[in-house]
C-alpha positions as CSV (number, residue, x, y, z in Angstrom):
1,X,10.3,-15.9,92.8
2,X,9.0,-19.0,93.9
3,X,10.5,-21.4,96.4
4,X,10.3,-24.0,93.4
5,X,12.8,-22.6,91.3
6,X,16.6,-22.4,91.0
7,X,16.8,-19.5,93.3
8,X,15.9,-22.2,95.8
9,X,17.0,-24.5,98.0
10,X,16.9,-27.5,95.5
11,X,16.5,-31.2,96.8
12,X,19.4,-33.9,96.0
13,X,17.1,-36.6,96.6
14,X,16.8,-40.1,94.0
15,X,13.8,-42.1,93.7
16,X,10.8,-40.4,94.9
17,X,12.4,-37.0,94.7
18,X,10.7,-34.2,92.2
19,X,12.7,-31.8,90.4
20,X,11.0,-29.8,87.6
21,X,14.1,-28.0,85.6
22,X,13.1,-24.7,87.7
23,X,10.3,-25.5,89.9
24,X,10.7,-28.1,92.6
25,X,7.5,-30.0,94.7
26,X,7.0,-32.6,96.3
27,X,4.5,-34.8,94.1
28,X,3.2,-38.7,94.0
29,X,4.8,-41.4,91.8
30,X,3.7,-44.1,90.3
31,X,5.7,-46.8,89.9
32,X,9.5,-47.7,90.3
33,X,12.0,-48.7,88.3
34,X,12.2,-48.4,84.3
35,X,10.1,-50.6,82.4
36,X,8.9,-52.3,85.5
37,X,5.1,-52.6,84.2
38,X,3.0,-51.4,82.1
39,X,3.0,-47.3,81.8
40,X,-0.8,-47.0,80.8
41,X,-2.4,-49.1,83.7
42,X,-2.1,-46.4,86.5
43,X,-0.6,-49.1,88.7
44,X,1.1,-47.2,92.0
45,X,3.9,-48.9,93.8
46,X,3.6,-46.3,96.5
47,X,0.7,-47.0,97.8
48,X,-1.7,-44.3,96.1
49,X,-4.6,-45.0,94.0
50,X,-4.0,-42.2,91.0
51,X,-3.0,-43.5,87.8
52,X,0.0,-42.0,85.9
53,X,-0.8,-38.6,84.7
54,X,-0.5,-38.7,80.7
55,X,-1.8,-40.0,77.5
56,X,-1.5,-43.8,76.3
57,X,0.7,-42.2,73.4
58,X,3.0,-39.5,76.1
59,X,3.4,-42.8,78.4
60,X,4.2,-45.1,76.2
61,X,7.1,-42.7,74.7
62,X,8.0,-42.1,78.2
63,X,8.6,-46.0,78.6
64,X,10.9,-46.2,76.0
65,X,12.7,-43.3,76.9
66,X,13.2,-45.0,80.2
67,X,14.7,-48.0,78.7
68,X,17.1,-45.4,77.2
69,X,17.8,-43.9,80.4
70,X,18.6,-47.4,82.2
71,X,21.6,-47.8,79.9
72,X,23.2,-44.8,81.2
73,X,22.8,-46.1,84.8
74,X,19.1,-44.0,85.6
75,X,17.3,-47.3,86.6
76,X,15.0,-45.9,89.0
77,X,11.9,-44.2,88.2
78,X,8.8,-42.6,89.3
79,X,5.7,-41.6,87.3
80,X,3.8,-38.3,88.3
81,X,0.1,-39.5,89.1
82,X,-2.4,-37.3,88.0
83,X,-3.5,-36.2,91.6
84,X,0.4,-35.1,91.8
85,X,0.1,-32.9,88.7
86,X,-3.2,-31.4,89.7
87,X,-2.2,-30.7,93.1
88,X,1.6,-29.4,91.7
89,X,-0.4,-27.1,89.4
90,X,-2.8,-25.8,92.2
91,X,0.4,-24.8,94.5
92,X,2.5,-23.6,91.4
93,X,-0.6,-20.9,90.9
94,X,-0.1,-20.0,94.8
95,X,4.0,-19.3,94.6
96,X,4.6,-18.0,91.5
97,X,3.9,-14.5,92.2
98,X,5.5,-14.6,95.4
99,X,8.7,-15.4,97.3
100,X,10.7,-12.5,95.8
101,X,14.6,-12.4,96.1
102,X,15.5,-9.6,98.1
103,X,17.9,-8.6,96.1
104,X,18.8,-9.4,92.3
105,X,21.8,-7.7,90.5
106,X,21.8,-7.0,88.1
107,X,18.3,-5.3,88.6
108,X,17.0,-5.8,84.5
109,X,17.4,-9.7,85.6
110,X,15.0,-10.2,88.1
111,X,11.9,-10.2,85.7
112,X,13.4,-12.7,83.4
113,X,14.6,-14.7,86.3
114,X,11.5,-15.0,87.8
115,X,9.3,-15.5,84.4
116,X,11.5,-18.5,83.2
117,X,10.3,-20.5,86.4
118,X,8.2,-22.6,84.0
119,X,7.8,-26.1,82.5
120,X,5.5,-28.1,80.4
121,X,3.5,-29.9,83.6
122,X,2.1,-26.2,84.0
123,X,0.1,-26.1,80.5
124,X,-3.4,-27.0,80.1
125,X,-3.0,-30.4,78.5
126,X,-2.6,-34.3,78.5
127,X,1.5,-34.3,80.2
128,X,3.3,-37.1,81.6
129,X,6.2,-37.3,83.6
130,X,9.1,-39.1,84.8
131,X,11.9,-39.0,87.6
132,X,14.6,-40.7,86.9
133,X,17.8,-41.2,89.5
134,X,20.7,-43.6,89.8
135,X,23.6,-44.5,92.7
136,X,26.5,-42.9,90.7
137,X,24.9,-39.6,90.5
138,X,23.8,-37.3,92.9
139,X,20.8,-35.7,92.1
140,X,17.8,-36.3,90.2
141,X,16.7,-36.6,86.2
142,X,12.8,-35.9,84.9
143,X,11.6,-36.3,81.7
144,X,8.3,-34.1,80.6
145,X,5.9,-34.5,77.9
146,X,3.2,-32.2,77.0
147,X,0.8,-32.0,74.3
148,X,0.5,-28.2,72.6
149,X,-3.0,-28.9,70.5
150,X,-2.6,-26.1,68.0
151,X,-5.3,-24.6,67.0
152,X,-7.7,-25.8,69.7
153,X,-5.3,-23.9,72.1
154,X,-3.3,-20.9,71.2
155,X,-1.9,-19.9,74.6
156,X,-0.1,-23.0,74.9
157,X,1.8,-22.5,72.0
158,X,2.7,-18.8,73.1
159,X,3.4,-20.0,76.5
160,X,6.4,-22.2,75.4
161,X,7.1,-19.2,73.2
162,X,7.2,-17.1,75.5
163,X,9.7,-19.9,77.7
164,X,12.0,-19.9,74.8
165,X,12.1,-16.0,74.7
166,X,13.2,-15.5,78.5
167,X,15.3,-18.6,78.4
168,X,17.3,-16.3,75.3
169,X,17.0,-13.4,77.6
170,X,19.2,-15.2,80.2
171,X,21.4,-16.0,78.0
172,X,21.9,-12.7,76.0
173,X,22.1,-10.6,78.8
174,X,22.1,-12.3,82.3
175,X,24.9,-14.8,82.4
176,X,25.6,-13.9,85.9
177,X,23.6,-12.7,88.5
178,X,23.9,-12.6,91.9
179,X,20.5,-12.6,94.5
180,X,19.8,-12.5,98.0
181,X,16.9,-14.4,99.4
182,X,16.1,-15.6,102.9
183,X,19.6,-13.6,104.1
184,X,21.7,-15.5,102.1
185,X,23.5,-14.4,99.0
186,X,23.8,-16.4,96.1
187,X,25.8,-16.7,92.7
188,X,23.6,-18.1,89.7
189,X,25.2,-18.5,85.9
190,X,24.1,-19.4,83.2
191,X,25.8,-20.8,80.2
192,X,24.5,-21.8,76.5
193,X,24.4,-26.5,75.6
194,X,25.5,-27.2,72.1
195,X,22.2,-29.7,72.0
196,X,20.3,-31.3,69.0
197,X,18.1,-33.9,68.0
198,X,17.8,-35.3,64.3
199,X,14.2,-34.1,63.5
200,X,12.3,-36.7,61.9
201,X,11.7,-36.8,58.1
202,X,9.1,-34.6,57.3
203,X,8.5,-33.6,61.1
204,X,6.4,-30.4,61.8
205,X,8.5,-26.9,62.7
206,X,10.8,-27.6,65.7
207,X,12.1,-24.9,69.1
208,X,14.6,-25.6,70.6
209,X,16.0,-24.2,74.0
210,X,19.0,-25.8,75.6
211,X,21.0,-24.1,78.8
212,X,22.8,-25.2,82.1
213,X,23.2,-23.2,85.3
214,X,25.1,-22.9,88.6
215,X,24.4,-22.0,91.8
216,X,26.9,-21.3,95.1
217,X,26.8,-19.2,98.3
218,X,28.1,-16.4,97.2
219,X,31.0,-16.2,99.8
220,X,32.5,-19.8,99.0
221,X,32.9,-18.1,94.8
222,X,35.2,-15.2,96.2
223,X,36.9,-17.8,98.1
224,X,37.7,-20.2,95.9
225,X,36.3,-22.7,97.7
226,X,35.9,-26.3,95.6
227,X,32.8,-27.7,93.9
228,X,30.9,-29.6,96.8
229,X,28.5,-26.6,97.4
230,X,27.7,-25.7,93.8
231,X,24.5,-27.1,92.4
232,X,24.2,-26.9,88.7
233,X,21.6,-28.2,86.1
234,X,21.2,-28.5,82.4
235,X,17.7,-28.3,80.5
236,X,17.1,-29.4,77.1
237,X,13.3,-28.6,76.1
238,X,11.6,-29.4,72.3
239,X,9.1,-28.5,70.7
240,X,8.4,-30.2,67.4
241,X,4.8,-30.2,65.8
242,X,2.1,-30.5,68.9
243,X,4.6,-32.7,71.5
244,X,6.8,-30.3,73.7
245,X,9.8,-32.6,75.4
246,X,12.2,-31.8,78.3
247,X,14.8,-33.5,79.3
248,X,16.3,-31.9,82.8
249,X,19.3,-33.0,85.2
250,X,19.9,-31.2,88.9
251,X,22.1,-32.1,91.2
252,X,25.7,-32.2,91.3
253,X,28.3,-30.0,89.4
254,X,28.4,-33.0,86.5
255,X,24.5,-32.9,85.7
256,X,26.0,-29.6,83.6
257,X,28.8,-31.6,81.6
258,X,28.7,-32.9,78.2
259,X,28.5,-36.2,79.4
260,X,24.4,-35.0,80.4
261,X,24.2,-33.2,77.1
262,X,24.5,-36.4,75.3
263,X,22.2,-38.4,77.7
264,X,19.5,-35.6,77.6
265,X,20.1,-35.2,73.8
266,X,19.3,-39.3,73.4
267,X,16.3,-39.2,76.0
268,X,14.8,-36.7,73.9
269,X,15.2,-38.2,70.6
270,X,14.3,-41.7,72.2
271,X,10.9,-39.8,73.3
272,X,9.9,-37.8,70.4
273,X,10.2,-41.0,68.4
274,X,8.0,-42.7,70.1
275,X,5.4,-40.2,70.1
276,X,6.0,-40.4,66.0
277,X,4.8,-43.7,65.9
């Protein structure tokens, strides 16, 4: 398993930090602060001459999602360039097969485990993203857009199939592992988000996959020790028609509450209505 995903040591960072749901890079932003100018003309606050990676149609959505996200207190933002997602995509191909747990228990888990370390910046296609943070809350947000062209490209559907599938997998049968990796041990669970968006009238066949986990040193569980070493996330990913949208929080243990249910749940629907339009 990859040093990018949850099995990790995940950054806590806000603006200008990068966490993918499962995979986490350093990448360039473009751009700071929601809505602060126009999201198609590749303008770069920090200093690098890459536009923002996306189409006109993914950004624009993304914008408006930001405006969203600003009312619930996530004013700061930072566009992946398109030099970030290429460069994320060429050091993604590098890790994945590597970086192993030592140990995973139980055993059957460790495929799954590994295989979910995915998101939609990884498929072939026009994506956009954002990274979203804010002073109250420790950790970071992103938002991902991808374009899954159909016909033109069948492996991109079965790729966010295939997501879906080992994201179920977790679920069914892994709720609780435990995993060693660079001699320390770790407890990961994994629990099921009562998430949905309205689908649009008449809008194309949706997929939905919604989950949160946890992570502590494995020593401070049988302890009882409180919350301040625990990181936890929650994921909400959608696929409906062509667009595949997800919404992801990291950070401290409230980024798995209901409270980041309904924010991710209105992100979403903010962005898969503007790429309706």
């Amino acid at each position: 398993m990859s040093r990018r995903n949850i099995l990790g040591e995940g950054p806590r960072g806000r603006r200008g930090a990068v966490v993918v749901p499962l995979l986490a890079g350093a990448m360039l932003l473009a751009g700071c602060g929601a809505g602060a100018d126009d999201p198609a003309d590749g303008g770069s606050s920090s200093g690098e001459d890459s536009p923002r990676s996306g189409s006109e149609r993914q950004l624009a959505a993304a914008e408006a999602a930001m405006d969203r996200a600003a009312s619930f207190g996530f004013d700061q933002a930072g566009y992946a360039t398109v030099e970030a997602v290429e460069q994320f995509r060429e050091q993604t191909d590098e890790t994945l097969a590597g970086d192993a747990a030592e140990e995973v228990d139980p055993a059957a888990c460790a495929d799954p485990l590994a295989a979910v370390d995915w998101a939609p910046l990884l498929l072939d296609a026009d994506v956009a993203r954002v990274d979203l943070g804010s002073e109250t809350f420790t950790g970071t947000g992103s938002l991902e857009i991808a374009e899954v062209p159909g016909d033109a490209d069948a492996a991109a559907g079965e790729r966010v199939a295939e997501h879906v599938e080992r994201v179920e997998q977790l679920l069914e049968s892994c709720r609780e592992v435990t995993y060693t990796q660079s001699e320390q041990d770790f407890t990961l669970e994994f629990g099921d988000v009562d998430a949905a968006v309205e689908p649009v009238e008449s809008a194309a066949p949706e997929t939905t996959a919604a989950y949160r986990w946890s992570r502590e040193f494995a020593d401070s569980a049988e302890d009882g020790a409180d919350a301040d070493g625990t990181t936890a996330a929650q994921i909400l990913l959608i696929r409906r028609g062509e667009d595949v949208v997800m919404v992801s929080f990291i950070g401290e243990p409230a980024a798995g509450s209901a409270e980041f249910t309904t924010m991710a749940e209105a992100l979403a629907a903010e962005t898969l209505d503007g790429l309706a339009d």
